[in-house]
mmCIF file as gemmi writes it, N, C-alpha and C atoms, coordinates in Angstrom:
data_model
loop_
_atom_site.group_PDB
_atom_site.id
_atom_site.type_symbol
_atom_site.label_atom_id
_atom_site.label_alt_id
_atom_site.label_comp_id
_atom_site.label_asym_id
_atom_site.label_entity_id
_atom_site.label_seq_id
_atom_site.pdbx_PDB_ins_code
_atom_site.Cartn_x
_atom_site.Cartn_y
_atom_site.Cartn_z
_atom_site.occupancy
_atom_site.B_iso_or_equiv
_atom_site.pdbx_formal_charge
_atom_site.auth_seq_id
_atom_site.auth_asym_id
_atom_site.pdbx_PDB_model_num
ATOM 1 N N . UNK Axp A 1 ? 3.088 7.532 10.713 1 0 ? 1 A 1
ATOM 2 C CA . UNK Axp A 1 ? 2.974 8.008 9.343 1 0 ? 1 A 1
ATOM 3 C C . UNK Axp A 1 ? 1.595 8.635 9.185 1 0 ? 1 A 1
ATOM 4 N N . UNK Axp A 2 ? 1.477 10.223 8.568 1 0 ? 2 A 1
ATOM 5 C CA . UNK Axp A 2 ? 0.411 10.73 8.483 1 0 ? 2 A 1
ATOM 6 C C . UNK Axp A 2 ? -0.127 10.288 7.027 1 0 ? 2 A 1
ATOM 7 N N . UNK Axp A 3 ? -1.482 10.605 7.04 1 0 ? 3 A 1
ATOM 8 C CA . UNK Axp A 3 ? -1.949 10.392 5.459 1 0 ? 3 A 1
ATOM 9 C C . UNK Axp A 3 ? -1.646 11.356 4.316 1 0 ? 3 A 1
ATOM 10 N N . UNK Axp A 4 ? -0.568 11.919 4.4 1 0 ? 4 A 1
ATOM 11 C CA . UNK Axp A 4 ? 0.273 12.55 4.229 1 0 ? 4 A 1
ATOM 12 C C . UNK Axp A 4 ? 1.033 11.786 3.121 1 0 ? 4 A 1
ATOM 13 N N . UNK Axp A 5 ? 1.971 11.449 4.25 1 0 ? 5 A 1
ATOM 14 C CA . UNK Axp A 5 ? 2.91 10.612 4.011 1 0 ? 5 A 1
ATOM 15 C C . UNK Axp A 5 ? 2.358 9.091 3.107 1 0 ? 5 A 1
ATOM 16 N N . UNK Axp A 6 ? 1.542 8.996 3.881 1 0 ? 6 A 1
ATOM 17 C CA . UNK Axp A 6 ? 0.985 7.452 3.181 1 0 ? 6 A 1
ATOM 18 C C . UNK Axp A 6 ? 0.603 7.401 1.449 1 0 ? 6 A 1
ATOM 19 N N . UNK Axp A 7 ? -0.019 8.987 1.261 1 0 ? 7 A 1
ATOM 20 C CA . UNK Axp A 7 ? -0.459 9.305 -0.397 1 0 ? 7 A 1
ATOM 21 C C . UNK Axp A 7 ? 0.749 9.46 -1.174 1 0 ? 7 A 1
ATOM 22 N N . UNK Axp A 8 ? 1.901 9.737 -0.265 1 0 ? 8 A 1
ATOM 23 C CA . UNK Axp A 8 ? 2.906 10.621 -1.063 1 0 ? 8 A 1
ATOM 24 C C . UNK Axp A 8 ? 4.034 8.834 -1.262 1 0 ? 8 A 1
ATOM 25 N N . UNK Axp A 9 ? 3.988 7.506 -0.126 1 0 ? 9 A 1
ATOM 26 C CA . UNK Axp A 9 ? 4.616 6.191 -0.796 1 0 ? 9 A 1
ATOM 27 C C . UNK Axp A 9 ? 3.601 5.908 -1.309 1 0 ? 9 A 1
ATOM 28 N N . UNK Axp A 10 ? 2.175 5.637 -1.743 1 0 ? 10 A 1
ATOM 29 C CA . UNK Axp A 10 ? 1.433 5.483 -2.85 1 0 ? 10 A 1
ATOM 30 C C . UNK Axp A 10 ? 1.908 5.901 -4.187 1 0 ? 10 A 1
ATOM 31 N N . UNK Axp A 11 ? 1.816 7.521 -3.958 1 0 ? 11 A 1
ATOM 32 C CA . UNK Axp A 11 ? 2.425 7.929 -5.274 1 0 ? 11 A 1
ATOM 33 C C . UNK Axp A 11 ? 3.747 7.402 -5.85 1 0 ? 11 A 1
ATOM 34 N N . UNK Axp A 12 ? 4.877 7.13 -4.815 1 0 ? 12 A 1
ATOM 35 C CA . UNK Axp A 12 ? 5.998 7.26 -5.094 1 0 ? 12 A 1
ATOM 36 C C . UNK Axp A 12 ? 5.919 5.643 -5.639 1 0 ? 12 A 1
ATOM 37 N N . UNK Axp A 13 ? 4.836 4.475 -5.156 1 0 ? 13 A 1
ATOM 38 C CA . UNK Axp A 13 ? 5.256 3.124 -5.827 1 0 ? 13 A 1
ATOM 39 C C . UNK Axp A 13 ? 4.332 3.097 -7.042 1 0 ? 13 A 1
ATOM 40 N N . UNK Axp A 14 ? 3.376 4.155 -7.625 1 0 ? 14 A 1
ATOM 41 C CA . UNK Axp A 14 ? 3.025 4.177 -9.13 1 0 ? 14 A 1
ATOM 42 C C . UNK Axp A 14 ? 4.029 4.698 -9.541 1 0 ? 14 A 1
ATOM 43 N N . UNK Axp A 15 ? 4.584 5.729 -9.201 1 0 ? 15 A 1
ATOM 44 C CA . UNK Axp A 15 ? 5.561 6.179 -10.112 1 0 ? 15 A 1
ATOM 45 C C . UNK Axp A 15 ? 6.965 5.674 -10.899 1 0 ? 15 A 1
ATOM 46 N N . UNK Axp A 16 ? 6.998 4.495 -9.71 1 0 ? 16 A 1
ATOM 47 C CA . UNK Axp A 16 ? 8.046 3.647 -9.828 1 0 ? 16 A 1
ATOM 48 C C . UNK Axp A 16 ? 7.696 2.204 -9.964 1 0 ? 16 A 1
ATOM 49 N N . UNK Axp A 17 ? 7.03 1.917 -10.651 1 0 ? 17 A 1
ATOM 50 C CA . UNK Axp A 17 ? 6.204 1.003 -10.473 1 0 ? 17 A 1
ATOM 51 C C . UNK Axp A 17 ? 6.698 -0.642 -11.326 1 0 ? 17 A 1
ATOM 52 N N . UNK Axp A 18 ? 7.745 0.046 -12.006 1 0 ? 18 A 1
ATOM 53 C CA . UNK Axp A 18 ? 8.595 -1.201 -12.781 1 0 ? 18 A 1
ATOM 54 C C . UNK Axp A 18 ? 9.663 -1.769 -11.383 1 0 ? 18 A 1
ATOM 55 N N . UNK Axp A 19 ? 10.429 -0.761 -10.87 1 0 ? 19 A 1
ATOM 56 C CA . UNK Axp A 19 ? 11.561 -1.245 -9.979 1 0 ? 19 A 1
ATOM 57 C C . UNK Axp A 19 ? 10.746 -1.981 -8.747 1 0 ? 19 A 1
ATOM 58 N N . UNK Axp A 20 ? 8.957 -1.688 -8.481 1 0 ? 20 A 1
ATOM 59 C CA . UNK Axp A 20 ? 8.091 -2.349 -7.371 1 0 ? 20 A 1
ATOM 60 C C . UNK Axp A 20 ? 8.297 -3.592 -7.945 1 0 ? 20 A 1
ATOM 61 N N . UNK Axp A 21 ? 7.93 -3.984 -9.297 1 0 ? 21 A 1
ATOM 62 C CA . UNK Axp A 21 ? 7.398 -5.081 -9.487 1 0 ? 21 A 1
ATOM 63 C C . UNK Axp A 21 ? 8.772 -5.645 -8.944 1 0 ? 21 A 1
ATOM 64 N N . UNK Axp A 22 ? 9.472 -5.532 -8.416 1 0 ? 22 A 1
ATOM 65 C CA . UNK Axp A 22 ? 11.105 -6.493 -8.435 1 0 ? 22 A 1
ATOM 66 C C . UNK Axp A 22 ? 11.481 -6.842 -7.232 1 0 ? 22 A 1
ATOM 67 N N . UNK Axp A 23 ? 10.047 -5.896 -6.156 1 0 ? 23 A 1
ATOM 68 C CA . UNK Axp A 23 ? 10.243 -5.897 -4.693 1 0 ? 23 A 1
ATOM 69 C C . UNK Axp A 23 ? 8.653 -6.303 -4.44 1 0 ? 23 A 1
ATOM 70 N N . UNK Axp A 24 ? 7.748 -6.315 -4.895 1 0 ? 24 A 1
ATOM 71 C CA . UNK Axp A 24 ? 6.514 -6.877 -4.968 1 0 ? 24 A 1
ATOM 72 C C . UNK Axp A 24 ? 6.143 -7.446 -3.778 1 0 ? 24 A 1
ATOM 73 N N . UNK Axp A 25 ? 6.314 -8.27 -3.138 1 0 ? 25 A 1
ATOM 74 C CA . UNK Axp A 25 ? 5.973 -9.156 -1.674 1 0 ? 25 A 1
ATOM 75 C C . UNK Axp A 25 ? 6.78 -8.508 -0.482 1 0 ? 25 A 1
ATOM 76 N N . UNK Axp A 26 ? 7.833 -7.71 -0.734 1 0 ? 26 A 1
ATOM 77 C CA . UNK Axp A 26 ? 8.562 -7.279 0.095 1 0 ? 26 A 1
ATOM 78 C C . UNK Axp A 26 ? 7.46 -5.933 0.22 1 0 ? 26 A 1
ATOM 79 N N . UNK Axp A 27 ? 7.051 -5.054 -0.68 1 0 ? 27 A 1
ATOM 80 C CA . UNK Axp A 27 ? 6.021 -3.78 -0.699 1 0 ? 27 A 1
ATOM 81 C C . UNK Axp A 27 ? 4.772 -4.092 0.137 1 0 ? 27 A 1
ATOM 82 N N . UNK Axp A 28 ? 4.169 -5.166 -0.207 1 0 ? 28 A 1
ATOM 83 C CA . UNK Axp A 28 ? 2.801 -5.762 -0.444 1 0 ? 28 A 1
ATOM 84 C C . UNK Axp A 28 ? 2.916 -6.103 1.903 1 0 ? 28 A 1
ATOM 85 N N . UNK Axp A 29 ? 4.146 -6.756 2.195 1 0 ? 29 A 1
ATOM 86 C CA . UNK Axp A 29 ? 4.215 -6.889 3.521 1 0 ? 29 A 1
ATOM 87 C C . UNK Axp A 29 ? 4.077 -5.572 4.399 1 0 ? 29 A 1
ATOM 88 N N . UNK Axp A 30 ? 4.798 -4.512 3.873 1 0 ? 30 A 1
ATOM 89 C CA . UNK Axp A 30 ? 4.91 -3.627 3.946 1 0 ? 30 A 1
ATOM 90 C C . UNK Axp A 30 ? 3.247 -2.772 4.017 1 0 ? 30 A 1
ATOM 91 N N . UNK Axp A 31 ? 2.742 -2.771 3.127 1 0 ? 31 A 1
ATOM 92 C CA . UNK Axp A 31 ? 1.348 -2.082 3.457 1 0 ? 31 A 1
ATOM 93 C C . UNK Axp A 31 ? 0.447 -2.785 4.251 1 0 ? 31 A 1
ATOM 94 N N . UNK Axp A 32 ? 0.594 -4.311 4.487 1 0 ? 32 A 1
ATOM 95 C CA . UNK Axp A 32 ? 0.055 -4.813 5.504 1 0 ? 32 A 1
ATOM 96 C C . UNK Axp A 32 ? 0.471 -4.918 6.308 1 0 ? 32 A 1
ATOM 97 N N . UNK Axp A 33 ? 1.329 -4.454 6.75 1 0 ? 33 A 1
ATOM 98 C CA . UNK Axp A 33 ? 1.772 -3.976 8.785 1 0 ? 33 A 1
ATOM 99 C C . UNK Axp A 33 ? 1.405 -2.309 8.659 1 0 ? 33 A 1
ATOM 100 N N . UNK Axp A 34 ? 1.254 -1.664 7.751 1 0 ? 34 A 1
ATOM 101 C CA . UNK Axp A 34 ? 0.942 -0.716 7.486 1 0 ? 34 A 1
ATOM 102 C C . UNK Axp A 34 ? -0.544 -0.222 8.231 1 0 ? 34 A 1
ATOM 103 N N . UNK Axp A 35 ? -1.173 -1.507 7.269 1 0 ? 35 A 1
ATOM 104 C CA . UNK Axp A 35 ? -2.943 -1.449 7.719 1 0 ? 35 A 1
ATOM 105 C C . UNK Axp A 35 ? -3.214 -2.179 8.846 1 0 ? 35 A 1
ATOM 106 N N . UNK Axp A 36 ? -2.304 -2.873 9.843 1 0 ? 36 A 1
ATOM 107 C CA . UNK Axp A 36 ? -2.303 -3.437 11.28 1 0 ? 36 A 1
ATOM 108 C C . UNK Axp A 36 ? -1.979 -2.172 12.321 1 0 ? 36 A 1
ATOM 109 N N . UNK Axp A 37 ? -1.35 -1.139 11.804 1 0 ? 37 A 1
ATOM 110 C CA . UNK Axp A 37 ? -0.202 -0.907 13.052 1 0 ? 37 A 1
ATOM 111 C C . UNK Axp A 37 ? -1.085 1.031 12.527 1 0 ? 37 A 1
ATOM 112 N N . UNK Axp A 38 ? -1.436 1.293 11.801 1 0 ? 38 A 1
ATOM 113 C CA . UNK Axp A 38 ? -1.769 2.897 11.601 1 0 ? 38 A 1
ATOM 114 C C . UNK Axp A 38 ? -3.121 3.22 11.734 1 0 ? 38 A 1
ATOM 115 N N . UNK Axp A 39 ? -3.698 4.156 12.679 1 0 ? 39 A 1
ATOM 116 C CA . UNK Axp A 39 ? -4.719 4.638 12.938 1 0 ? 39 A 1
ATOM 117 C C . UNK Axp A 39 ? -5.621 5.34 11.108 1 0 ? 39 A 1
ATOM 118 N N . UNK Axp A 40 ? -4.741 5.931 10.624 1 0 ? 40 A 1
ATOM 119 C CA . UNK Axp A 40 ? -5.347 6.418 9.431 1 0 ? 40 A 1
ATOM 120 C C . UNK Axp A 40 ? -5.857 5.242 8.257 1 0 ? 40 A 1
ATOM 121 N N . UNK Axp A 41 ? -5.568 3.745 8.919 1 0 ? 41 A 1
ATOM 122 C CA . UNK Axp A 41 ? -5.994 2.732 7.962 1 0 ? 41 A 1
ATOM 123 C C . UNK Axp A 41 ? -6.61 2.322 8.471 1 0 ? 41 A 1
ATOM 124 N N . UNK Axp A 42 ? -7.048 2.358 9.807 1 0 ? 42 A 1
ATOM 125 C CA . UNK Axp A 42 ? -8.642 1.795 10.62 1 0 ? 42 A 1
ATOM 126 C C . UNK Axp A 42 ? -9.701 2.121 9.772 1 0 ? 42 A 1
ATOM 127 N N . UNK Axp A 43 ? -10.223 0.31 9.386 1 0 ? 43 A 1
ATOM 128 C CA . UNK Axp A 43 ? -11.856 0.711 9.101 1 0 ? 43 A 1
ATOM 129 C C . UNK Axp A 43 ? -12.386 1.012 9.952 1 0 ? 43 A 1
ATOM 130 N N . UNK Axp A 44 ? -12.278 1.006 10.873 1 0 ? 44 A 1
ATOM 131 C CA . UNK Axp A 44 ? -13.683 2.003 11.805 1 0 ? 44 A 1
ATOM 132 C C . UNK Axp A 44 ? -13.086 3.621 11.929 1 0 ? 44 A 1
ATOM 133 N N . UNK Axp A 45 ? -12.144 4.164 11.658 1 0 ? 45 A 1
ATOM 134 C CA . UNK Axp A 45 ? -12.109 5.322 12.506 1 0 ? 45 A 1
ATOM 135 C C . UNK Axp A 45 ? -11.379 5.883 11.143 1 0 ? 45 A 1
ATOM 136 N N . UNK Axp A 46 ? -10.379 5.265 10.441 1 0 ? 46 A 1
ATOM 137 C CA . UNK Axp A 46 ? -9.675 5.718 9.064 1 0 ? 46 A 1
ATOM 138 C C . UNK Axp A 46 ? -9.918 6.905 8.435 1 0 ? 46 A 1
ATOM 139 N N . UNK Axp A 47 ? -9.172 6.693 6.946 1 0 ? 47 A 1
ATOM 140 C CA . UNK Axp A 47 ? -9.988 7.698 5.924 1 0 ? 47 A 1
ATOM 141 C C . UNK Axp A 47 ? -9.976 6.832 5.124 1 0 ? 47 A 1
ATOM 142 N N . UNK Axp A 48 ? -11.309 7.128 4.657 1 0 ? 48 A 1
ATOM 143 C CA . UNK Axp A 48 ? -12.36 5.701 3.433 1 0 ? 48 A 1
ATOM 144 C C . UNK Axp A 48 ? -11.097 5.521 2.419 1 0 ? 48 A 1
ATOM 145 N N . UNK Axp A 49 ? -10.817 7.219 1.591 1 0 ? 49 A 1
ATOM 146 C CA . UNK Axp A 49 ? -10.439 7.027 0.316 1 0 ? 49 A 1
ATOM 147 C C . UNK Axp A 49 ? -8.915 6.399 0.333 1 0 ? 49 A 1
ATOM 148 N N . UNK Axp A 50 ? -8.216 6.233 1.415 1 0 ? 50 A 1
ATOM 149 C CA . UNK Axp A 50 ? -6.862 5.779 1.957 1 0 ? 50 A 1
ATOM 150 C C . UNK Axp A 50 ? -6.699 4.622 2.226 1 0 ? 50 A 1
ATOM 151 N N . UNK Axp A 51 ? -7.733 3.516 2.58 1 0 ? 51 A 1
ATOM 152 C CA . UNK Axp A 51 ? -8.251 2.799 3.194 1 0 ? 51 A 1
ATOM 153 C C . UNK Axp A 51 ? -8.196 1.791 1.702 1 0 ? 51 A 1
ATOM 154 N N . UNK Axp A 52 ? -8.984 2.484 0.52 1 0 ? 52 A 1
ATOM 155 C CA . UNK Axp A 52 ? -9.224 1.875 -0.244 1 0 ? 52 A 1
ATOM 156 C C . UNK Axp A 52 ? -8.078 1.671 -1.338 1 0 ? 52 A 1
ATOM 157 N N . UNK Axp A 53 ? -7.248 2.928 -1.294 1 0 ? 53 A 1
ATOM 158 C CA . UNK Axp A 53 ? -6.454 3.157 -1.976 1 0 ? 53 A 1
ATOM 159 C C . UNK Axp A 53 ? -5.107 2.217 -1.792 1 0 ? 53 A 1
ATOM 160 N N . UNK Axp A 54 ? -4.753 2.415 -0.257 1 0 ? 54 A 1
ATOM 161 C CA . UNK Axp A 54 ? -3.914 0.906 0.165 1 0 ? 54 A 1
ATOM 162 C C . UNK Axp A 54 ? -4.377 -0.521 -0.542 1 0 ? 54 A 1
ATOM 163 N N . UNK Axp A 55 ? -5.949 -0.843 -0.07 1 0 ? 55 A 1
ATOM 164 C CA . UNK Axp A 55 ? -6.244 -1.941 -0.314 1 0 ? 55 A 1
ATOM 165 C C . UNK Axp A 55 ? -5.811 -2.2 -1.777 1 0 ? 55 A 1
ATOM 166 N N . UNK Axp A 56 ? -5.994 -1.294 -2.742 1 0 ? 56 A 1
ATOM 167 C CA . UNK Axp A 56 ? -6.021 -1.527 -4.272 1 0 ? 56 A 1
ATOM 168 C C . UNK Axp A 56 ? -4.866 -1.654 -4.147 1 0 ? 56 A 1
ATOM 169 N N . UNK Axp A 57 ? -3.611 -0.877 -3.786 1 0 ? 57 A 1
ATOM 170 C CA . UNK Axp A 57 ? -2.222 -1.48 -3.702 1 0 ? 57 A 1
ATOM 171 C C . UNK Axp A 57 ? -1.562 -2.6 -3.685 1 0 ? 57 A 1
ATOM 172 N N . UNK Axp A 58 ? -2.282 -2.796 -2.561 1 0 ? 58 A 1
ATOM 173 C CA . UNK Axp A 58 ? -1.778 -4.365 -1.949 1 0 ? 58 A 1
ATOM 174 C C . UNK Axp A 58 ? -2.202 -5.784 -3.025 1 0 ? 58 A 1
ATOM 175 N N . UNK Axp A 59 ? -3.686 -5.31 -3.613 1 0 ? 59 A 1
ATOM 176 C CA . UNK Axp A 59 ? -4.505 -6.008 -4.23 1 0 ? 59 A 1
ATOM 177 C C . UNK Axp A 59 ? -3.243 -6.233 -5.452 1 0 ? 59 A 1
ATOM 178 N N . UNK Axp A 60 ? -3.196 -5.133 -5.866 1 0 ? 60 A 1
ATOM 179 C CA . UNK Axp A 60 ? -2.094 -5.352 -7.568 1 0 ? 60 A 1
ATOM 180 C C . UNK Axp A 60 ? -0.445 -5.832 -7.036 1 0 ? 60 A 1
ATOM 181 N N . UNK Axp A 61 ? 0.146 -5.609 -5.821 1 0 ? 61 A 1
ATOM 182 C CA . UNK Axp A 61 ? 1.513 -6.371 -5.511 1 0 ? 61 A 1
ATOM 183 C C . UNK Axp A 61 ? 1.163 -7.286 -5.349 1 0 ? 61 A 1
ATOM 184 N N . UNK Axp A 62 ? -0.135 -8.054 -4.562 1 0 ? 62 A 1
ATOM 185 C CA . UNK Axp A 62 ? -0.292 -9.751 -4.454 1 0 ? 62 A 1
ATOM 186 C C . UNK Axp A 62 ? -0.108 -9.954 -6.366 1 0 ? 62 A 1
ATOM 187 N N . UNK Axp A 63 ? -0.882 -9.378 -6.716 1 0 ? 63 A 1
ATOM 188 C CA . UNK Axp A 63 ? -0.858 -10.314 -8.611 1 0 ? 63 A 1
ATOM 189 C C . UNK Axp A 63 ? 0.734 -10.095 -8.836 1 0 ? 63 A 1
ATOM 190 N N . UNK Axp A 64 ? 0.923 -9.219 -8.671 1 0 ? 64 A 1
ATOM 191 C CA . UNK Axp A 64 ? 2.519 -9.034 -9.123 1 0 ? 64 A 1
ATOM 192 C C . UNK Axp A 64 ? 3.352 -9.879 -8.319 1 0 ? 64 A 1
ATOM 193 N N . UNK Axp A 65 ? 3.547 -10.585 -7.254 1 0 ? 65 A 1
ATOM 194 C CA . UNK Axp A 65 ? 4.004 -11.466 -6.579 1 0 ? 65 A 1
ATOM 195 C C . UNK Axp A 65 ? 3.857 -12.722 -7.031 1 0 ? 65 A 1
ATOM 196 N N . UNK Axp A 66 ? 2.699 -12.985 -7.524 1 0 ? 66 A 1
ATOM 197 C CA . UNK Axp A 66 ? 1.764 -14.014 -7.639 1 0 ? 66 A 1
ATOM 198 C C . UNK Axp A 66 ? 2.419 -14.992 -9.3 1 0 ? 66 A 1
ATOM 199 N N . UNK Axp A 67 ? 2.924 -13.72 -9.873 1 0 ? 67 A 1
ATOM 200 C CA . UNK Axp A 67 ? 3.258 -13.499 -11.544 1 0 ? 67 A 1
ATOM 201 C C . UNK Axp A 67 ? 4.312 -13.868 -11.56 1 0 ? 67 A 1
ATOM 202 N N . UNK Axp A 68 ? 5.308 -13.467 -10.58 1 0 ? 68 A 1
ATOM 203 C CA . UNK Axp A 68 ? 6.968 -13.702 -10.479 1 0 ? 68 A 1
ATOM 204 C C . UNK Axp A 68 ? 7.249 -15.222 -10.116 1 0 ? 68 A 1
């Protein structure tokens, strides 16, 4: 997956962001094999603003998991 792709399921789980909350831990697993397994989410080698932008993701599906 290019960072491409990665901005464009970012976008696509704000945009949809009521039907996430209903998959929340299932998403949230999802961007963390994401940030294990993809060169464009390496902190050492990454891209910062992608990097951070996942993290904030993941950060708001844990609360939303957390809530359910």
């Amino acid at each position: 997956m290019a960072a491409k792709e990665m901005r464009a399921l970012l976008d696509l789980m704000r945009e949809n962001e009521e039907r996430v909350q209903g998959m929340a831990a299932a998403c949230q697993e999802f961007l963390g094999e994401a940030r294990l397994h993809l060169t464009i989410l390496d902190p050492e080698v990454g891209e910062d603003e992608l990097i951070k932008a996942v993290a904030a993701a993941q950060e708001k599906l844990s609360a939303l998991a957390r809530s359910v």
